[in-house]
C-alpha positions in Angstrom: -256.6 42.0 47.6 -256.0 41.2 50.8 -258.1 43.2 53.4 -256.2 42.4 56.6 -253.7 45.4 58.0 -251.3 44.9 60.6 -253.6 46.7 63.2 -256.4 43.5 63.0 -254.0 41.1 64.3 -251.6 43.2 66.0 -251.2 43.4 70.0 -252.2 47.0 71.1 -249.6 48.4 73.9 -246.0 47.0 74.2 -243.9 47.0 77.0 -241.0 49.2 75.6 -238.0 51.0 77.6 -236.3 54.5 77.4 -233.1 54.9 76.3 -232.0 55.7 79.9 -233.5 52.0 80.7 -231.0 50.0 82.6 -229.2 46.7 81.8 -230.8 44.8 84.7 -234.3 46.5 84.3 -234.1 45.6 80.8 -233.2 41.5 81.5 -236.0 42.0 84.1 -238.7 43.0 81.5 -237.5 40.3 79.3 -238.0 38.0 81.6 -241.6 39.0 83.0 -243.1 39.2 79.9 -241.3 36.5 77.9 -240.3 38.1 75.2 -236.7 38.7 73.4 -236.8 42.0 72.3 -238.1 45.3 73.7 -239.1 48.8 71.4 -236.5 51.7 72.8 -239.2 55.1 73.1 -238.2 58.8 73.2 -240.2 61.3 75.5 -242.8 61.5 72.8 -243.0 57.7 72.7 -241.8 57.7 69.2 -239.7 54.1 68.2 -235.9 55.2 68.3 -234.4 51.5 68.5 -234.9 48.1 69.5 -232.9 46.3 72.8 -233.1 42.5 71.8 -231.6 39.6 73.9 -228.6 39.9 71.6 -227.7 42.9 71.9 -227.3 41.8 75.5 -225.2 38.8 74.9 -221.9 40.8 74.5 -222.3 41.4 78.4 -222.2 37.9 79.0 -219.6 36.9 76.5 -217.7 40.1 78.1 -216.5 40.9 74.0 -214.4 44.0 73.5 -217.1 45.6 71.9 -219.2 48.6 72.9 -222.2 46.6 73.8 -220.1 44.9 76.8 -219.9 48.3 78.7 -222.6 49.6 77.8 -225.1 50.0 80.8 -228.6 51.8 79.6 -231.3 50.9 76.5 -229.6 54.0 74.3 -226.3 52.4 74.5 -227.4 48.8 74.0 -230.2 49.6 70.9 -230.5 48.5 67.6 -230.9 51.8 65.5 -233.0 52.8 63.9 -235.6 50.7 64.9 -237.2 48.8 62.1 -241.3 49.3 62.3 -244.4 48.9 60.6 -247.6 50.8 60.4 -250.5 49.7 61.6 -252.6 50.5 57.9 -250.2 48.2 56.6 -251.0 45.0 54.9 -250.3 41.8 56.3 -247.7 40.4 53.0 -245.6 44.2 53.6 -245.4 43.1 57.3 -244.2 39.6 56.7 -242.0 41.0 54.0 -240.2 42.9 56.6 -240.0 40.0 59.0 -238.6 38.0 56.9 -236.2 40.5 55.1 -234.4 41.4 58.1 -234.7 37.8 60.3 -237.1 39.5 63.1 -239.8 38.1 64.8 -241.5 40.7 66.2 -242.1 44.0 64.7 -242.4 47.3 66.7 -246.5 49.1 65.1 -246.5 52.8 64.8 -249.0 55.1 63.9 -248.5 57.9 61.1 -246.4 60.2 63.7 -243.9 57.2 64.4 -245.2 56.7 68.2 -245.3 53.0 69.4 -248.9 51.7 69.0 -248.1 47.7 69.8 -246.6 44.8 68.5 -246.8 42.2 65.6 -245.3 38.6 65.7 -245.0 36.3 62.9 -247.5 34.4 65.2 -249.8 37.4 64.6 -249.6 37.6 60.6 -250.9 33.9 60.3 -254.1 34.3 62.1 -255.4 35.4 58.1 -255.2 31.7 57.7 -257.9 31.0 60.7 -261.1 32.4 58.3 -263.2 29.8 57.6 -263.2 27.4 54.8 -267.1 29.3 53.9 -265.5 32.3 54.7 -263.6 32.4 51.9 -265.5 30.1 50.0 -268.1 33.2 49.8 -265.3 35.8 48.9 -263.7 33.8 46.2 -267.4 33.0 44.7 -268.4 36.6 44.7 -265.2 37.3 42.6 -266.6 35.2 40.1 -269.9 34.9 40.3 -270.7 36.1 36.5 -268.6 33.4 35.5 -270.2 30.8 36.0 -267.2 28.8 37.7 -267.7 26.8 40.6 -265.4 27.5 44.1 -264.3 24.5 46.4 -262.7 25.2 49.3 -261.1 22.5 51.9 -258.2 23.9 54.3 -257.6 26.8 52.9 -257.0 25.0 49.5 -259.3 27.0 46.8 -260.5 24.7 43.8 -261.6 26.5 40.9 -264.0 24.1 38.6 -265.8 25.1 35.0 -265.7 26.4 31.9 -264.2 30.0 31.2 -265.2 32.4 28.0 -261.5 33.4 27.8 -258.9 31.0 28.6 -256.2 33.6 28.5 -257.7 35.6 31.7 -257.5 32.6 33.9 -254.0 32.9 35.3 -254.4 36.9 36.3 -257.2 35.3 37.5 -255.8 32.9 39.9 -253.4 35.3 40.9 -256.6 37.5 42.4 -257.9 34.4 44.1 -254.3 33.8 46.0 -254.7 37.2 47.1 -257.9 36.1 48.7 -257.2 36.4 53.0 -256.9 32.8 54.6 -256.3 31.3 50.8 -253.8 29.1 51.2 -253.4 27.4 47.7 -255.9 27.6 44.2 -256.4 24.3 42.5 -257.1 25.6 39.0 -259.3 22.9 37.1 -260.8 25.8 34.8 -261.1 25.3 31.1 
């Protein structure tokens, strides 16, 4: 149910290197922005990989690995780079997140090209709608129903009387789809 895509909460533009990047340039941009991970772009600023902080560390830790020696962005990446669309819907972005331990995702549009960023920081502004935001929305999924809505944090109460007591938990489910919905307190009978 949820209404919110990637692209409503997203940043638009990311500072993002080329693979022929170097080491220093890429600590440097790092730095400036404060972030700990950087999108690797081709000519056609399509997502190839991802230079994060750790795939610096092997520099410092001067392990036998490639990483140590290597000296540009295309040497240094994470590939492929792991990316979201921007139509996508907030849960499939947190999904990813959280699948593969990442807290920024790389947005592209349908052609692949880098569009911005998402942070976990990013997929929880859902949860700043107003208590009467959603309040409204949950009420007009019921509003033949006759049951009444509560809403106090983010915690939906659902109060009354239902005709069929069996459609009440696929019922629930549609109200914790409900943007900003942070619980449903079910008191329905």
């Amino acid at each position: 149910m949820s209404r919110w895509n990637v692209a409503d909460v997203m940043t638009f533009g990311a500072v993002s290197v080329t693979p022929d990047t170097p080491f220093k340039a890429i600590v440097d941009l790092l730095e400036a922005h404060g972030v700990n991970a950087v999108p690797v772009v081709d000519a056609a600023d399509r997502v190839v990989g991802v230079v994060s902080s750790a795939d610096l560390l092997p520099r410092i830790e001067h392990a036998g690995s490639g990483k140590a020696h290597a000296t540009v962005a295309g040497e240094l990446m994470s590939a492929p780079a792991i990316t979201v669309a921007g139509t996508a819907p907030l849960p499939t972005a947190a999904r990813i997140m959280e699948s593969a331990g990442l807290r920024r995702l790389p947005v592209v549009d349908g052609a692949g090209r880098l569009v911005g960023l998402v942070t976990r920081r990013d997929l929880l502004k859902v949860f700043l709608r107003s208590d009467e935001e959603i309040r409204r929305e949950v009420a007009g999924l019921c509003s033949r129903s006759g049951v009444e809505v509560e809403v106090a944090d983010g915690v939906v109460t659902l109060l009354g009387a239902v005709r069929r007591e069996a459609a009440i938990p696929s019922f629930v489910r549609r109200v914790e789809r409900v943007d900003g919905v942070v619980d449903v307190v079910s008191l329905l009978g």
